[in-house]
C-alpha positions in Angstrom: 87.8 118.2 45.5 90.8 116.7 44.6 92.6 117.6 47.5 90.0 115.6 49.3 89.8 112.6 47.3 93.9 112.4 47.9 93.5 112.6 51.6 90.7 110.2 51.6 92.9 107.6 49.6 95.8 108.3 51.6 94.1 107.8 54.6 92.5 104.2 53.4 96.1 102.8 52.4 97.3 103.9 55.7 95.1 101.6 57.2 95.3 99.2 55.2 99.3 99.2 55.3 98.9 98.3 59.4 98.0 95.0 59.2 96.4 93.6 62.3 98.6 91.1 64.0 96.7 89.8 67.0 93.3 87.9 67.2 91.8 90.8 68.8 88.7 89.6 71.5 86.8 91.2 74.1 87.7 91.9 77.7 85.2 89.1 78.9 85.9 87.0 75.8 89.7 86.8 77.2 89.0 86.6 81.2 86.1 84.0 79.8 89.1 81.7 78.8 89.4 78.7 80.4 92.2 76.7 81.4 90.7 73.3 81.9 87.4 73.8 83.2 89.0 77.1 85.3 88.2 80.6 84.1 91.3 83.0 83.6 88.8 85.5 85.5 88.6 83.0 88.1 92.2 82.2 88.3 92.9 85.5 88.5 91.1 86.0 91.8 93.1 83.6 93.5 95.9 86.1 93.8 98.1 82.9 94.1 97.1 81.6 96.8 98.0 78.2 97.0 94.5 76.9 98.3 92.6 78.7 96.4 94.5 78.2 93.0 94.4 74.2 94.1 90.9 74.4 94.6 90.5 75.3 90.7 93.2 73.6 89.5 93.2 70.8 91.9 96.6 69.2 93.7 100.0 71.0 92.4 102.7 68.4 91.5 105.0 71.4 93.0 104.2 74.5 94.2 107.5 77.5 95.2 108.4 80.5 96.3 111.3 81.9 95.3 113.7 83.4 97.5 113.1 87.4 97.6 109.2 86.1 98.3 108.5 88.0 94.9 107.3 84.8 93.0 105.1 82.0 93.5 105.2 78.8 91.0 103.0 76.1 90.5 103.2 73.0 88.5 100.6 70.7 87.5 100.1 67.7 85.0 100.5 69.6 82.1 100.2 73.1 82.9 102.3 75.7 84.8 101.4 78.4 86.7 103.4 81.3 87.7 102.0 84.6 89.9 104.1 87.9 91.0 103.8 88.8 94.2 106.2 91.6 94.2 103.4 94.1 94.8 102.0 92.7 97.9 98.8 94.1 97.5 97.8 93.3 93.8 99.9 89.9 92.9 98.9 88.7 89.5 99.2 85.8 87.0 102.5 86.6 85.7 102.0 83.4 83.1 101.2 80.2 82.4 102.0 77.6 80.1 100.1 74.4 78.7 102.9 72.2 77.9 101.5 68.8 77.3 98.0 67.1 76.3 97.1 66.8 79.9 96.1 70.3 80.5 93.8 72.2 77.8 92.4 76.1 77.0 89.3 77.3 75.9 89.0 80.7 73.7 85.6 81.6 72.3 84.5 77.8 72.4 87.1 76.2 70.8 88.9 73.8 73.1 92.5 73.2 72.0 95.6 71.8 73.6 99.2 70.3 72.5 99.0 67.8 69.4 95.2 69.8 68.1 95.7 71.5 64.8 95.4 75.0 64.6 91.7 74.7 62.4 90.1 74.1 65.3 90.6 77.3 65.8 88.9 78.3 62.5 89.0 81.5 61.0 92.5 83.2 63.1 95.3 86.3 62.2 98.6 85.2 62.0 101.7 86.9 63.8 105.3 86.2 62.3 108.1 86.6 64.4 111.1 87.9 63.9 112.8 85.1 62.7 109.5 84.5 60.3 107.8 81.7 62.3 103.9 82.0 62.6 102.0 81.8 65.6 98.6 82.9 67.1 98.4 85.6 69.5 94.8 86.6 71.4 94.5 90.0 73.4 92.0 92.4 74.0 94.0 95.1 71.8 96.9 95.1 69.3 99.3 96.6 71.9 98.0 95.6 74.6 100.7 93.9 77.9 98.8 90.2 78.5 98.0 87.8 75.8 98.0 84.4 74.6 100.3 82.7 72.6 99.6 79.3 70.8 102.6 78.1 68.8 102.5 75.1 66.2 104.5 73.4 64.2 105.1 75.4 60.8 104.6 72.2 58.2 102.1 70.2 60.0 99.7 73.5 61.8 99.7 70.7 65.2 100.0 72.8 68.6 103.3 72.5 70.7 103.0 75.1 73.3 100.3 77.4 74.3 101.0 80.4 76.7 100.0 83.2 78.5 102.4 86.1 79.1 101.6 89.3 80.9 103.8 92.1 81.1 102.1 94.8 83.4 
């Protein structure tokens, strides 16, 4: 019996040694997210094509390719967008990155974009970087390759840069 009760309380402060790091939603929660009024499903579908992302997103300010035909960016008031194309046959939305008040993101309802404090948010896990900064990471699992990022100013919790980063 005692033998049991030592594994059982080893195993509960195992788990509650891994902290979670990562605002953890569901797969449609996170394709559900919406940059403007454009779901990341949606965007997603475009496959970087540049009419069919301009037809969400409306007119780029500048769209690229770079030179090896392996990247396509776009820029827009407020936002970039950046796809891979270097698998011809599945290009995907490498990142993106809301960069001023012009462009916004929607996760779970809550509307945020640069200058918002983070409680609009409300109730959200912290990750702390290496060098001990906070900032808010959302992703379907704790280790999972694509996520978003939403940094803020330490003292004042006000947005300055909201990203999403995918690593597949």
């Amino acid at each position: 019996m005692k033998h049991k009760i030592f594994v059982f309380i080893f195993v509960l402060s195992s788990l509650i040694a891994k902290s979670q790091t990562s605002n953890i939603i569901t797969s449609s929660e996170f394709d559900g997210i919406k940059i403007n009024a454009t779901s990341l499903s949606d965007l997603k579908k475009t496959n970087g094509n540049q009419p069919a992302v301009e037809k969400l997103l409306g007119a780029a300010a500048s769209f690229s390719v770079n030179e090896t035909d392996t990247y396509c960016y776009f820029t827009f008031n407020g936002l970039k967008v950046d796809f891979s194309t270097m698998d011809k046959s599945n290009p995907y939305i490498e990142s993106f990155e809301v960069n001023t008040n012009a462009s916004s993101i929607t996760i779970k309802g809550a509307k945020i974009t640069i200058g918002d404090n983070i409680s609009k948010l409300g109730d959200i896990v912290f990750s702390v970087g290496r060098n001990g900064s906070k900032s808010i990471l959302y992703t379907v699992c704790e280790d999972c390759d694509s996520f978003i990022n939403i940094e803020f100013d330490q003292a004042t919790n006000i947005i300055t840069k909201i990203s999403y980063l995918d690593m597949s």
